[in-house]
C-alpha positions, 0 to 999 in steps of 0.5 A, a space after each residue: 280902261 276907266 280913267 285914273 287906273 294906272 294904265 291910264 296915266 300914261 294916256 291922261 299925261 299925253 292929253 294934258 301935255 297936249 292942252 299945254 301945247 296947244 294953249 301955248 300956241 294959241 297964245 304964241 307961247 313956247 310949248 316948253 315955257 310951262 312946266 307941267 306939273 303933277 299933284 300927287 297926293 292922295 295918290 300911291 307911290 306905284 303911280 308916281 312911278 307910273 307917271 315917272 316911267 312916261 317922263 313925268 318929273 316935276 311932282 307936287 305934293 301937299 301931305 308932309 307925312 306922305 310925301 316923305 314915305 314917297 319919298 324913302 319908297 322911289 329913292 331910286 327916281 330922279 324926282 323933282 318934289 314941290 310942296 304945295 300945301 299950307 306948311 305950319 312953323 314946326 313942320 319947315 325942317 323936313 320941307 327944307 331938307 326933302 324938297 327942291 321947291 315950296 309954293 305957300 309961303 305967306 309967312 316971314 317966320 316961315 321963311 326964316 325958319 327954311 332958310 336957316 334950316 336947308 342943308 348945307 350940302 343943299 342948293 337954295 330951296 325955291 321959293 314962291 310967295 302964294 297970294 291970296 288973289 281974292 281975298 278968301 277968308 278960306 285960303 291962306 296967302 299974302 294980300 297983294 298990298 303986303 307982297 313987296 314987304 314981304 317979297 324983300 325980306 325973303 330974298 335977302 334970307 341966303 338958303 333961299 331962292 325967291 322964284 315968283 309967285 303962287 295962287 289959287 283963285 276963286 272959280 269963275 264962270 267963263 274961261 275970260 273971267 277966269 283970266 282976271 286974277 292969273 292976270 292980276 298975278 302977273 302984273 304983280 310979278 313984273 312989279 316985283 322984277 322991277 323991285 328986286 331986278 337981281 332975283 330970278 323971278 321967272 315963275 307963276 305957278 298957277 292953273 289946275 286941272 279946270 282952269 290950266 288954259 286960261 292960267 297959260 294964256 296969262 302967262 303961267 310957268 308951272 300948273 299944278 294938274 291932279 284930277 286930269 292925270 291921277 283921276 278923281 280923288 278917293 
């Protein structure tokens, strides 16, 4: 069966998770210290439900619109649903009311704005700063200088939980250049666990499909695998 049907989500999860297993014991990691998470968009819902009946349950989407028709279509799944995307000012209320994880804020008016609109009835919505490692002019995030700032007026914001930090770095080469940035990454985590010793700042998010090894051996705690589950976008 031609990868990315759904019949082969099943086979493209069990592959993935093994790279996961395998690039934890290289490292002397524990295999359940990496949460694997799947990108979904673009994707139907029917293959989420694929993805979800082989015991996928963190999934991660970067479409508002499309991951709330997701959403009203598999109610009846016990979804974990990360937004991934960049997020405009006006659009915070639905993030704040239909997901359990936002990894691109860069932005304190942004965070303000989910914290005063998460539902009452909801826990903290978790949080991850995205830094722009690199520099891109192309890509949103925080440079690593502005972050301790920033880090601190969000964790004072009460519907908030800051749990680490998010990035996309520019490709490199080698697998070992590949390692710089996700390393400069996590040195910047344990910066900010030294600044905010009472936040739960347990999480890198960092890592795709042609780069999840070298994230894991620098200490990744979630990557974001599209392409090598769901297949090549349409």
């Amino acid at each position: 069966m031609r990868k990315g049907l759904r019949g082969s989500i099943v086979e493209n999860l069990n592959s993935v998770t093994e790279r996961i297993v395998t690039a934890c014991r290289f490292c002397n990691r524990p295999a359940d210290a990496v949460t694997l998470l799947a990108v979904s968009k673009t994707r139907p819902a029917a293959d989420l439900r694929a993805a979800y009946t082989a015991g996928q349950r963190h999934f991660g989407e970067n479409y508002l619109q499309e991951a709330l028709d997701k959403q009203a279509e598999l109610t009846d799944l016990d979804i974990v649903w990360h937004f991934i995307g960049p997020l405009q000012s006006n659009k915070t209320r639905d993030v704040a009311a239909h997901f359990h994880w936002l990894h691109t804020v860069d932005r304190l008016k942004v965070a303000r704005r989910l914290s005063e609109q998460r539902p009452a009835d909801l826990p903290p919505l978790n949080i991850c700063l995205q830094v722009n490692i690199d520099a891109e002019e192309s890509k949103s995030g925080i440079a690593p200088e502005e972050l301790p700032a920033l880090a601190a007026a969000v964790a004072g914001l009460p519907n908030l939980r800051l749990r680490g930090l998010m990035a996309i770095p520019a490709p490199r080469g080698a697998s070992e250049d590949q390692r710089i940035p996700f390393r400069q990454l996590a040195v910047l985590l344990e910066t900010l666990k030294a600044q905010l010793p009472e936040q739960p700042l347990d999480t890198l998010s960092m890592g795709m499909s042609a780069d999840m090894e070298a994230a894991i051996f620098s200490g990744a705690t979630i990557v974001r695998i599209g392409t090598d589950i769901f297949g090549a976008r349409k």
